[in-house]
C-alpha positions in Angstrom: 0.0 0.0 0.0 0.9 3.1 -1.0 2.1 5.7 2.0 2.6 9.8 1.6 5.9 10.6 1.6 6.0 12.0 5.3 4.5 8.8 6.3 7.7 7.1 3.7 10.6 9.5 5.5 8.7 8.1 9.4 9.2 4.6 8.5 13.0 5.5 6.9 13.7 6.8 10.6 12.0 3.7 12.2 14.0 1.3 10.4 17.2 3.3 12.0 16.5 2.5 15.4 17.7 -0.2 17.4 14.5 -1.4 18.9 13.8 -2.0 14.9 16.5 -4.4 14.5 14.4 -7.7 14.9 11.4 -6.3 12.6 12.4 -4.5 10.4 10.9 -7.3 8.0 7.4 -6.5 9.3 8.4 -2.3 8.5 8.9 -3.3 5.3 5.6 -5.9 4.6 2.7 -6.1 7.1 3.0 -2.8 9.6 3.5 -0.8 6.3 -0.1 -2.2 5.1 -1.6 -1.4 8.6 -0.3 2.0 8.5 -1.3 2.7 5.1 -5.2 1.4 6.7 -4.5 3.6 9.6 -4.2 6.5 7.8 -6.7 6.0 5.6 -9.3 5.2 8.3 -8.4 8.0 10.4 -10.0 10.1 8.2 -13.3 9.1 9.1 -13.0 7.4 12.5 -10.6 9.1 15.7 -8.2 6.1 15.4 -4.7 8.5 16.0 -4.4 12.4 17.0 -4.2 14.0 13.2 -0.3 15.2 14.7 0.8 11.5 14.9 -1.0 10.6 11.4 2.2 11.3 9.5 4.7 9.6 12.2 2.7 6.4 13.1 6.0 4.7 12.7 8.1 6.4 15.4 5.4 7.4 17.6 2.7 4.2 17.5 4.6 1.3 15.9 7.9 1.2 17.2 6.6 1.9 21.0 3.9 -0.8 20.3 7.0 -3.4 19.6 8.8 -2.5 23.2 7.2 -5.0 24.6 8.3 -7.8 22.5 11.6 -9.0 24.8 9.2 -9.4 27.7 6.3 -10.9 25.8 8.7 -13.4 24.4 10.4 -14.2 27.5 7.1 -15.3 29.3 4.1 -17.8 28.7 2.3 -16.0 26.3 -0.2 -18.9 24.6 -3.2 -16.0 25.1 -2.6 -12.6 25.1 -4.9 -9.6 25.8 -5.2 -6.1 24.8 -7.5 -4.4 26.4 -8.9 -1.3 24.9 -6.7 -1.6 21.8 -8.6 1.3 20.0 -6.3 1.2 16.9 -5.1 -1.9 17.4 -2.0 -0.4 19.6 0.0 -2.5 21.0 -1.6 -6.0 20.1 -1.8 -5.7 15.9 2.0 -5.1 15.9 2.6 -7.7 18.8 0.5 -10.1 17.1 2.3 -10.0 13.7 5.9 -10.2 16.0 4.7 -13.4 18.1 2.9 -15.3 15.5 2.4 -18.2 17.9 0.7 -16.6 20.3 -3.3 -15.8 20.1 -4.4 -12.1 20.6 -7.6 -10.8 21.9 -8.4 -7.4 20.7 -11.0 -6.0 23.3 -12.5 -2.5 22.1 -16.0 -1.1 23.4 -16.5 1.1 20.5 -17.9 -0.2 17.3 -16.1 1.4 14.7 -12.9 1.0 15.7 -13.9 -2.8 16.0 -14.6 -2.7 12.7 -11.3 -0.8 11.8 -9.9 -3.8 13.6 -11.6 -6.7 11.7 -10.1 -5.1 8.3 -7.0 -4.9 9.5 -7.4 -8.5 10.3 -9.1 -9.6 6.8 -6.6 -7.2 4.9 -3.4 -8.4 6.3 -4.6 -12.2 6.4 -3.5 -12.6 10.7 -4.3 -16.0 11.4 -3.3 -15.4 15.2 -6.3 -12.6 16.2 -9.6 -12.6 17.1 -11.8 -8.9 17.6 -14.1 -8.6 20.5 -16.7 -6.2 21.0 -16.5 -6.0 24.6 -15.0 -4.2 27.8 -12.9 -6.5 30.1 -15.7 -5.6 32.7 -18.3 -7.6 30.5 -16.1 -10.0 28.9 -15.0 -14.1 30.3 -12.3 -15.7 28.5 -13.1 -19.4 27.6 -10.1 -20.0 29.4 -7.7 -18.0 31.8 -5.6 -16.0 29.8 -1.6 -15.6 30.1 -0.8 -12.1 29.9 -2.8 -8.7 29.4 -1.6 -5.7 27.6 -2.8 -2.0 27.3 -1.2 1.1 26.4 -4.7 3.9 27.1 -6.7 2.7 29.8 -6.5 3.9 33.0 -6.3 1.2 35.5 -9.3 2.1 37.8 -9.8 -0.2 40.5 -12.9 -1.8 38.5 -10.2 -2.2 35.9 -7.7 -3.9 37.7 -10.4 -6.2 39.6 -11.9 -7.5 35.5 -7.9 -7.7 34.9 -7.5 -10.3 38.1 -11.0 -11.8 37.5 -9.5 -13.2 33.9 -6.0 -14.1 34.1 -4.3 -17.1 34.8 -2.7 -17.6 37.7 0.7 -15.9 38.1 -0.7 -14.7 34.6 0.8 -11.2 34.1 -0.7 -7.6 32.9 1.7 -5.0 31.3 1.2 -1.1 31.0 2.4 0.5 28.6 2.8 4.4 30.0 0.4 6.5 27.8 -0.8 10.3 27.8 -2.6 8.9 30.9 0.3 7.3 32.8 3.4 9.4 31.7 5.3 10.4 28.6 3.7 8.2 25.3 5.6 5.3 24.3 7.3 5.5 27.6 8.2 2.3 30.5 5.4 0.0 31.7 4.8 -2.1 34.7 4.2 -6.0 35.0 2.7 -7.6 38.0 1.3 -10.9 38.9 -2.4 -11.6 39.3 -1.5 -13.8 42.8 0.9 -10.7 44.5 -0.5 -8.7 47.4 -3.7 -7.9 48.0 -5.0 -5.6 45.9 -3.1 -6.5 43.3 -1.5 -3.5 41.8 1.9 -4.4 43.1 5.2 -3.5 40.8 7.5 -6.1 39.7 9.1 -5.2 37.0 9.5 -2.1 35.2 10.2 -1.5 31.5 12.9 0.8 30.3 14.1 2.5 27.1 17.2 1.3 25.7 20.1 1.0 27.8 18.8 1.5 31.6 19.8 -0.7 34.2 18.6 1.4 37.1 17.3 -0.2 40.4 14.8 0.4 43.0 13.5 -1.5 46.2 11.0 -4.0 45.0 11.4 -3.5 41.3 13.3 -5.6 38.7 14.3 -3.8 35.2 14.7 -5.1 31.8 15.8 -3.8 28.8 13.6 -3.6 26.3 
């Protein structure tokens, strides 16, 4: 699919950074034909603010992937995103860990149906859509892991989030506009920790950062 040429000079710049170096094959194919959707929809639908629409690369895609080292170092047989809106971080996570199943969880009906054409147009085999919130949703089974990168975790939030996973199952937050700096660290904890859940265990950083605090353990990402 065809992209403008600000969109063309956004991946360029993706491809140069080092979190890019194990997809740069899915730059080049599949995200490329997501973004090239993106844009398109966006248009018609609030999928991404109109000042990312030209940098969905730097600012959406390559943030969404951060989370690959931890997702692949984990059970991950079911995977979670919870209000995924554009499909942010669990399209690009789903094309990266083509083993693993992803569940797409979005209340709002167009941006479900955004998300089934993704799924039809780039032929993922590994993702199912849900019209739901995690508050009105039951997994068939336990799930693994949970992602999201917009929603605040209120404490109904984080009680749906401990009502579905799997024991010692894990959620991960990506920090957004309403968390910290976009694209920013995360936090992982474990759905059996101390009561009321919301403990810290490990903390994701950019590139490079080895700092420590009491009861956190950080990887590189």
């Amino acid at each position: 699919m065809d992209l403008n040429s600000a969109l063309e000079r956004d991946f360029a710049e993706a491809r140069t950074r080092p979190e890019a170096a194990l997809h740069k094959a899915l730059l080049a194919g599949p995200l490329r034909t997501y973004a090239g959707l993106l844009s398109r929809w966006a248009a018609k639908t609030s999928l991404v603010s109109r000042r990312d629409q030209d940098q969905l690369a730097t600012r959406h895609l390559i943030p969404a992937l951060r989370a690959y080292p931890i997702l692949a170092a984990i059970p991950r047989r079911h995977i979670v995103d919870v209000g995924t809106g554009a499909g942010l971080p669990g399209i690009p996570l789903s094309l990266a860990l083509p083993d693993s199943l992803f569940s797409l969880l979005d209340s709002r009906r167009r941006r479900v149906s955004f998300l089934r054409q993704v799924v039809r147009s780039l032929a993922i085999p590994n993702v199912e859509v849900v019209h739901a919130r995690i508050e009105d949703w039951t997994p068939r089974t336990p799930v693994d892991c949970i992602i999201s990168r917009a929603v605040l975790l209120s404490p109904e939030i984080v009680e749906a989030v401990r009502r579905v996973l799997a024991p010692y199952g894990m959620l991960l937050c990506y920090e957004s506009a309403r968390h910290g700096p976009a694209g920013g660290p995360g936090w992982l904890w474990t759905s059996q920790q101390v009561e009321g859940g919301a403990q810290i265990t490990v903390r994701m950083r950019s590139v490079g950062c080895t700092s420590h605090r009491r009861g956190e353990s950080l990887c590189k990402t």
